[in-house]
N, C-alpha and C positions, 0 to 999 in steps of 0.2 A: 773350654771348647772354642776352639778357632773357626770361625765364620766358613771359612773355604778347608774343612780338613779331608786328609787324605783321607780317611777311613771311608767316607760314605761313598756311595756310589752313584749318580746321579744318572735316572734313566734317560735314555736318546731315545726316539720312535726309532721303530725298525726300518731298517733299508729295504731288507727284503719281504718280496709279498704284494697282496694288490689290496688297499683297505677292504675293511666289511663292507664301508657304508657305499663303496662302488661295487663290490662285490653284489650288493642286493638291489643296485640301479640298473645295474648290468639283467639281473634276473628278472626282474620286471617289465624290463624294456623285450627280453626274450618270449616271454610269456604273453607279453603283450603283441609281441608280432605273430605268434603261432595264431592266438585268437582271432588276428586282420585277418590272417591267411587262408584259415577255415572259413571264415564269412567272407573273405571275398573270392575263394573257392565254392560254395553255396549261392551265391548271387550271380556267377559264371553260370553255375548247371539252371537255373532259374531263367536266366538270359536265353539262354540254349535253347531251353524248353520252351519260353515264349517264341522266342523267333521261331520255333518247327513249327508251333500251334497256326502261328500267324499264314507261313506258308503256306498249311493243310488247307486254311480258310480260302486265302488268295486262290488255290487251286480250284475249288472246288467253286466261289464265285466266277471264276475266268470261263470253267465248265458251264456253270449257268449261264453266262453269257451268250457261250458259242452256242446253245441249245437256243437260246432268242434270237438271237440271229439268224438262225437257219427257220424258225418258225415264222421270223419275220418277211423271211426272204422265199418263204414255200405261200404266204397270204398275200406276198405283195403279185407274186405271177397270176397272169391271168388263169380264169379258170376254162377248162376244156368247157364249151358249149352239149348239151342234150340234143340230141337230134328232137326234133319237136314228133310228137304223134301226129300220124294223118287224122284231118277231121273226119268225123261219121259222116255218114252219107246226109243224117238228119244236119249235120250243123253245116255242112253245105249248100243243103237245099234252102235252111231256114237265111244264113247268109247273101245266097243268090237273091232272097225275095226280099230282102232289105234294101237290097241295094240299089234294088229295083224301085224301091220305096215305098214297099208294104210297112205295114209294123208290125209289131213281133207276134201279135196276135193274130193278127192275119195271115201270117205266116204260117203261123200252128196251125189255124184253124184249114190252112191249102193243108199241109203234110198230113194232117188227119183223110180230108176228102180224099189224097191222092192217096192213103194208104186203106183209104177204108177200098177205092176203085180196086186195086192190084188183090186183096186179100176178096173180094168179091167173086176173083177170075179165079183166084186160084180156090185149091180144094182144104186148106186150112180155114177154121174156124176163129175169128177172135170179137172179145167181148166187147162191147161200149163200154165210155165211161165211166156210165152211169150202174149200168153193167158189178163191176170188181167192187164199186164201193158201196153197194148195200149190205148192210147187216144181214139179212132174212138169206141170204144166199147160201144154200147147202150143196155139202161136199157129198 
């Protein structure tokens, strides 16, 4: 047998074709981009959703605001003044005689004399004092 004979046939890699071993680099690398695309399709809608969330918030703090604002701004106006009530006649008269520079007891003690004078004249009845606050008094 002759080192180089005709008879055998000595294989060559094929020309045509794409290897396996890229063949299955190739699929992997597709398989691996489909799964980026999903997650970073997922992390898009996630995004999405935070950012609404966020705005709903912002809205709804900007609303509180303008609500303190406007309450701030209805506390800071003045407020409309109460017409005062007129005094009684009693806190006039008791007034007049202070000022006069009785004291306060004194004073009492006129608005009693003068009311006991007036109810004297007239034809109403009213009690003393001492009168209303006994116990033994029947109805």
């Amino acid at each position: 047998m002759l080192f180089f004979s005709s008879n055998e046939q000595i294989d060559m890699p094929k020309t045509s074709g794409i290897p396996k071993s890229i063949l299955a680099d190739i699929n992997k690398l597709k398989t691996r981009l489909t799964t980026l695309e999903k997650n970073h399709s997922s992390l898009i809608k996630d995004f999405k959703s935070t950012i609404k969330s966020h705005s709903e918030m912002l809205k709804k703090q900007q609303s509180t605001i303008a609500q303190q604002e406007t309450t701030i701004a209805q506390l800071g106006k003045k407020s409309v003044k109460k017409e005062k009530r007129k005094p009684s006649e009693y806190n006039l008269f008791l007034k007049g005689k202070m000022t006069q520079g009785m004291s306060m007891i004194d004073a009492v003690k006129a608005w009693k004399e003068k009311d006991s004078s007036t109810s004297s004249t007239s034809s109403s009845t009213r009690q003393t004092g001492q009168d209303w606050q006994s116990p033994t008094q029947q109805y």
